[in-house]
MMTF fields as JSON, N, C-alpha, C and O atoms, coordinates in Angstrom:
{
  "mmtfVersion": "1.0.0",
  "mmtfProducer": "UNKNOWN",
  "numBonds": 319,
  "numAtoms": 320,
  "numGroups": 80,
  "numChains": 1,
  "numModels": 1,
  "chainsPerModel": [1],
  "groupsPerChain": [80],
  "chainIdList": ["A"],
  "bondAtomList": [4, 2, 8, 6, 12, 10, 16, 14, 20, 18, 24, 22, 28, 26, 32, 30, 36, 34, 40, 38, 44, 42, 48, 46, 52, 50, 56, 54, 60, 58, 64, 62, 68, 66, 72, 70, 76, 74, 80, 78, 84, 82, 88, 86, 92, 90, 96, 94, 100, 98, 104, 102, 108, 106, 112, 110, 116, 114, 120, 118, 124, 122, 128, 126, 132, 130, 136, 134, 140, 138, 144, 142, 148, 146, 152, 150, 156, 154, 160, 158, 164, 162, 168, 166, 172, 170, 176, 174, 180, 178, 184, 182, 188, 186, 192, 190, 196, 194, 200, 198, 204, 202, 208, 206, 212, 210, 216, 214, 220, 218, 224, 222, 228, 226, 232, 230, 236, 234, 240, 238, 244, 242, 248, 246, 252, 250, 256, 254, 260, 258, 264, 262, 268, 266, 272, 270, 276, 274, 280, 278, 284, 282, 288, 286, 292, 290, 296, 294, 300, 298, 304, 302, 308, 306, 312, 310, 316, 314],
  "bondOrderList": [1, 1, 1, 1, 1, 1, 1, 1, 1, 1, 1, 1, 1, 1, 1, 1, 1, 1, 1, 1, 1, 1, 1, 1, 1, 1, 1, 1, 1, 1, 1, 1, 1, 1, 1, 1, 1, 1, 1, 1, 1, 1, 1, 1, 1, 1, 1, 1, 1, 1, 1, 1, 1, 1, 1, 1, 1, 1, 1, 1, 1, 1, 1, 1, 1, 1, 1, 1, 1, 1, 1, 1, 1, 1, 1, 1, 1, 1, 1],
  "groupList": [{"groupName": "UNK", "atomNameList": ["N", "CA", "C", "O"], "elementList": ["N", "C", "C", "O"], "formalChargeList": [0, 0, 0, 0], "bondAtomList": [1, 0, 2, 1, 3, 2], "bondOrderList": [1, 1, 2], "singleLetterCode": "X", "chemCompType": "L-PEPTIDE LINKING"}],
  "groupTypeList": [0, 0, 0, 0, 0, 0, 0, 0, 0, 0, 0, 0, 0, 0, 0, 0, 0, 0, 0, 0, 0, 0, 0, 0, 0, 0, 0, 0, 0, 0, 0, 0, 0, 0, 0, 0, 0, 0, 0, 0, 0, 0, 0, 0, 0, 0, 0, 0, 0, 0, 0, 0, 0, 0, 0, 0, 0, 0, 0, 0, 0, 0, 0, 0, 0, 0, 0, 0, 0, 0, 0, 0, 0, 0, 0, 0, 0, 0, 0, 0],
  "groupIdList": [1, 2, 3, 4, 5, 6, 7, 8, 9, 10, 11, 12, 13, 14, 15, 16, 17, 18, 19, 20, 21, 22, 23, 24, 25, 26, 27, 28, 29, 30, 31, 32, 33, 34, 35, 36, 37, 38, 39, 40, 41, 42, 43, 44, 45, 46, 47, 48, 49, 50, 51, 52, 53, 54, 55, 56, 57, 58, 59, 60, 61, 62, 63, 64, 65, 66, 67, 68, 69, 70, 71, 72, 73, 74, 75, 76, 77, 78, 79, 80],
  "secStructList": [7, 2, 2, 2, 2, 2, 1, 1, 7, 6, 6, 6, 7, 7, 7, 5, 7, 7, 5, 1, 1, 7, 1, 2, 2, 2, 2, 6, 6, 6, 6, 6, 6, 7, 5, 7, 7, 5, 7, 7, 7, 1, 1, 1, 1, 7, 6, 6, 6, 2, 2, 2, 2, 2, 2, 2, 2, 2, 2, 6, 6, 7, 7, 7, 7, 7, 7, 7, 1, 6, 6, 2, 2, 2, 2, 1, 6, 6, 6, 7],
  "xCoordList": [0.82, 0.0, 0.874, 0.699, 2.154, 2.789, 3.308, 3.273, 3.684, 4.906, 3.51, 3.704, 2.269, 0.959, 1.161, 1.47, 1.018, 0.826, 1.844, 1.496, 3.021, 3.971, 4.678, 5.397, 4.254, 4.31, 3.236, 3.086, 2.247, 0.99, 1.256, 1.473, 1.219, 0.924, -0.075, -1.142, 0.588, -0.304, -1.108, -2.19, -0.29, -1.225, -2.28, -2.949, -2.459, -3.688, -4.719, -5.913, -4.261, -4.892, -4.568, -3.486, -5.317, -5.64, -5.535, -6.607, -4.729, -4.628, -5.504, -5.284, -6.683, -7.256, -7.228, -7.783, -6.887, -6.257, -7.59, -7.951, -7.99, -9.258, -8.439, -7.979, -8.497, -7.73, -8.377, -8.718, -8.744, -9.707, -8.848, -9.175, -7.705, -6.624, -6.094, -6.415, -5.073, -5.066, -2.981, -2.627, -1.904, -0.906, 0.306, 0.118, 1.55, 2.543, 1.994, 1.988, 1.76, 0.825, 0.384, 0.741, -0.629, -1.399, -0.827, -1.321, 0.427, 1.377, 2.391, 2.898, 2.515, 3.324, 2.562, 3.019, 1.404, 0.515, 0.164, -0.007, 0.17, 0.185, 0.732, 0.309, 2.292, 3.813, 3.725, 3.924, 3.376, 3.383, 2.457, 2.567, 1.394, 0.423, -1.08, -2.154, -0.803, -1.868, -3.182, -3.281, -4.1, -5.585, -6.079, -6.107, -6.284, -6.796, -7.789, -8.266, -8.427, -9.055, -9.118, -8.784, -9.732, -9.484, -11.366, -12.087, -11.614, -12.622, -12.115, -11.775, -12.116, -11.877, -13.079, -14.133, -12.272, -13.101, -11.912, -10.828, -12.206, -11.365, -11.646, -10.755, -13.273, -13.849, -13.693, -13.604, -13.682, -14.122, -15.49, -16.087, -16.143, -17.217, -18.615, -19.804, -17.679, -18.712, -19.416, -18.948, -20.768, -21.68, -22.139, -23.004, -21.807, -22.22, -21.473, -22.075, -20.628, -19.428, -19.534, -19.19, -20.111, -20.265, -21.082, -21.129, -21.668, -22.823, -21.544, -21.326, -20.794, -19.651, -18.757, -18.183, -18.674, -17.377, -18.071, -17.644, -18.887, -19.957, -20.361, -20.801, -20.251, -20.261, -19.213, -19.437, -17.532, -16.932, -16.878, -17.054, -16.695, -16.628, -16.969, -16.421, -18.81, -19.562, -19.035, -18.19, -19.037, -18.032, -16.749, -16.553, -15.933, -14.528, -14.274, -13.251, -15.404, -15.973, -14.92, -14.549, -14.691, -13.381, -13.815, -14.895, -12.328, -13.11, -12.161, -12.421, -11.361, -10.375, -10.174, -9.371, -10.776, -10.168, -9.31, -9.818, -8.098, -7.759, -7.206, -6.427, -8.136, -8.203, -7.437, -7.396, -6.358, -5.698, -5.933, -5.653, -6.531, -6.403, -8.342, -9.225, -8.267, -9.391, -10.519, -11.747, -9.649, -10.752, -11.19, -12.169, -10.186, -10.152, -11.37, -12.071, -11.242, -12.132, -13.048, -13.715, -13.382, -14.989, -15.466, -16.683, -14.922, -15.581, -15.981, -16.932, -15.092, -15.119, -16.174, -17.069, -16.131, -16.789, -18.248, -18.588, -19.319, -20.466, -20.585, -21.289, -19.715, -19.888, -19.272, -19.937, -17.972, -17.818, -18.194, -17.841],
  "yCoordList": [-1.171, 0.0, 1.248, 2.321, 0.71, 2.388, 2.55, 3.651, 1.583, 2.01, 2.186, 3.319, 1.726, 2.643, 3.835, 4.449, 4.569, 5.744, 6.224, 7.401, 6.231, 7.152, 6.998, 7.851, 5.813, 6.672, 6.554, 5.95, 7.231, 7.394, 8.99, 9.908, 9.13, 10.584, 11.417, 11.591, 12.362, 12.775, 14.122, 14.568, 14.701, 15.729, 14.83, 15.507, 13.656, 12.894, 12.626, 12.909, 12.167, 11.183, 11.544, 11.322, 11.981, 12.452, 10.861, 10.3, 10.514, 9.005, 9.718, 10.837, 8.572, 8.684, 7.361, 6.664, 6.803, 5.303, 5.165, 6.042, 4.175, 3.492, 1.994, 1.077, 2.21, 0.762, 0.341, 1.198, -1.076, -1.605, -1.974, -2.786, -1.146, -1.885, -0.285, 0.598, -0.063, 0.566, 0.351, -0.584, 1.595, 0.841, 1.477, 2.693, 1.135, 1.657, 2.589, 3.789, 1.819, 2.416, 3.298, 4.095, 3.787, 4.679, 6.098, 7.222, 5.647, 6.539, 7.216, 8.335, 6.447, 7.019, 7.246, 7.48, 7.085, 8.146, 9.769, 10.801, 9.303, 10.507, 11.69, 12.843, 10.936, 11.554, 12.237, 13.437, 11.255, 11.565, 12.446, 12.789, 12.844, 13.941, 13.387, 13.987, 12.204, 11.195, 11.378, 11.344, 11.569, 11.596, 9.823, 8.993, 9.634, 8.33, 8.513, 9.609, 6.894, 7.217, 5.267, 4.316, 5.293, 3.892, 3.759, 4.505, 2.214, 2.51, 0.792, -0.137, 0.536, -0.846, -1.703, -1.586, -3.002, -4.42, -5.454, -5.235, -6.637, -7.694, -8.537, -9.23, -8.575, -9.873, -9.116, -7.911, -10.429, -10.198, -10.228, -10.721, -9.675, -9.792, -8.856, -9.069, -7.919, -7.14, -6.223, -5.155, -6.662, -5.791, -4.812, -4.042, -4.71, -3.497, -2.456, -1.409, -2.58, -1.502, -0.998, 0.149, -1.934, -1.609, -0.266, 0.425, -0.099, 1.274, 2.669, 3.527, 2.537, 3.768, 3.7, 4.676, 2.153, 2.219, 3.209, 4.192, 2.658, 3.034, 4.741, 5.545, 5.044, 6.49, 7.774, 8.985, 6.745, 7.28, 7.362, 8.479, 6.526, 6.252, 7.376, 7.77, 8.126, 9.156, 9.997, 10.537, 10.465, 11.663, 12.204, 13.398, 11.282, 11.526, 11.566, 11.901, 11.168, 11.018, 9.945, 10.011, 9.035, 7.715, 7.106, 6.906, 6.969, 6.851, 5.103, 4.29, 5.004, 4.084, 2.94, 3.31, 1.752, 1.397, 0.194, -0.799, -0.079, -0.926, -1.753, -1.366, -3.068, -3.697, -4.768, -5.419, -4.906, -6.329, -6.912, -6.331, -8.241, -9.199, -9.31, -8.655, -10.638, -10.942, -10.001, -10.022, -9.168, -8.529, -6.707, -6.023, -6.442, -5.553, -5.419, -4.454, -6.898, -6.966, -7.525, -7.975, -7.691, -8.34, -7.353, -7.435, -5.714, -5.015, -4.113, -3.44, -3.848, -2.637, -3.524, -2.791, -4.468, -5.107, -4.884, -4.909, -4.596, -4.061, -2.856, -2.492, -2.055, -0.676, 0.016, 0.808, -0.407, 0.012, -0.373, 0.318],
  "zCoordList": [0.0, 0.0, 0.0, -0.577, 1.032, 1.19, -0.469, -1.018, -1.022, -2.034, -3.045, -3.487, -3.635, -4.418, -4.354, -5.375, -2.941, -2.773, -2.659, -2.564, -2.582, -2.466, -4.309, -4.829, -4.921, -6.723, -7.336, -8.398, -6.594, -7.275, -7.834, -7.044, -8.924, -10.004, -9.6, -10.19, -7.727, -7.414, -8.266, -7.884, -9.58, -10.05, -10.999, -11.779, -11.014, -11.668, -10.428, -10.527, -9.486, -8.092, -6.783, -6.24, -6.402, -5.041, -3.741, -3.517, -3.291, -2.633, -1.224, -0.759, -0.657, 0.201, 0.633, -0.216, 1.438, 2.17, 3.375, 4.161, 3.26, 3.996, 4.453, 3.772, 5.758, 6.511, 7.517, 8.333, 7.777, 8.741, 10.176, 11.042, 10.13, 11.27, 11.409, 10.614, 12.774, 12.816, 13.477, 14.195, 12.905, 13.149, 12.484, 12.465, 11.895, 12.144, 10.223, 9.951, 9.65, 7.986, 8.053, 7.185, 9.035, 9.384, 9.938, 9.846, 10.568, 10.925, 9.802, 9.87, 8.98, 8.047, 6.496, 5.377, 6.939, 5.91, 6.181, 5.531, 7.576, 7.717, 7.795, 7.718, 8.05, 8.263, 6.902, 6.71, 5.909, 4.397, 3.703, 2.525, 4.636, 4.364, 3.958, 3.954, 3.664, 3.015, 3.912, 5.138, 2.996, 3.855, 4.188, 3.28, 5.017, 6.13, 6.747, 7.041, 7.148, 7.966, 8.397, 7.691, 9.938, 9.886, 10.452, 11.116, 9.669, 9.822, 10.789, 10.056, 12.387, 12.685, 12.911, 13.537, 11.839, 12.196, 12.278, 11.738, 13.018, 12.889, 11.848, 11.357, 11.276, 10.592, 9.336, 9.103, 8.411, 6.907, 6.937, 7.894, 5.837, 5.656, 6.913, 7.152, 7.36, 8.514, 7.85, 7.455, 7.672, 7.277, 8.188, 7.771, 9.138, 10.125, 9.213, 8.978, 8.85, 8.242, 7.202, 6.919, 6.373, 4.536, 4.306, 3.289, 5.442, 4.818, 5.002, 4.147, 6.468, 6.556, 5.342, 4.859, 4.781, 3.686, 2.252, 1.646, 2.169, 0.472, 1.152, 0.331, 2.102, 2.632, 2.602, 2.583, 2.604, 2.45, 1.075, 0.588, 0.415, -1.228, -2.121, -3.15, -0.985, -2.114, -1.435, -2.148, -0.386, 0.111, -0.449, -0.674, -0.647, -1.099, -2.896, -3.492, -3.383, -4.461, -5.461, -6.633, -4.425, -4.927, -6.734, -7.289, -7.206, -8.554, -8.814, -9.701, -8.018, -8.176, -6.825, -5.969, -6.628, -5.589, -5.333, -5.852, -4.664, -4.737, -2.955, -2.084, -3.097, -1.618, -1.982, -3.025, -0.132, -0.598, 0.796, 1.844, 0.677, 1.765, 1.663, 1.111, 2.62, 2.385, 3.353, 3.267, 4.308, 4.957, 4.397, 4.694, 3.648, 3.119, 1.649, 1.345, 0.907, -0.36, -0.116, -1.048, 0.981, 1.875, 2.081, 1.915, 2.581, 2.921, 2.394, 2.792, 1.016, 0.293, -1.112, -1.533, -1.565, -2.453, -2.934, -4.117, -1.556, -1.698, -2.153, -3.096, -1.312, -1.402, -2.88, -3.548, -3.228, -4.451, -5.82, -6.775]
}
């Protein structure tokens, strides 16, 4: 994730990082200026969550997303 965003072509893409954990990543996104936010679950598949994820999505007006691990593409899957 860190090395996406740190050569992501920021005058194309605006990087906004959505993480279900919370931790040393989170710290050095931010170091890095990177907009975050942690939204925490332990489980895959927590539908309590999917409505805040598909919330942030229209807010931030996300046009690109990319989830890795199985709790990450369990959660973002509905919503995007």
């Amino acid at each position: 994730m860190l090395s996406l965003v740190e050569n992501l072509d920021r005058e194309n893409y605006e990087p906004v990082v959505l993480s279900f954990t919370n931790g040393p990543m989170i710290e050095r996104l931010t170091n890095m200026g990177v907009e975050n936010q942690v939204l925490y679950t332990e489980r895959p598949f927590d539908i309590t969550k999917w409505r805040a994820v598909k919330k942030l999505l229209r807010k931030e007006k996300i046009e690109l997303v990319h989830a890795h691990g199985t709790r990450a593409c369990s959660n973002v899957l509905w919503a995007a």
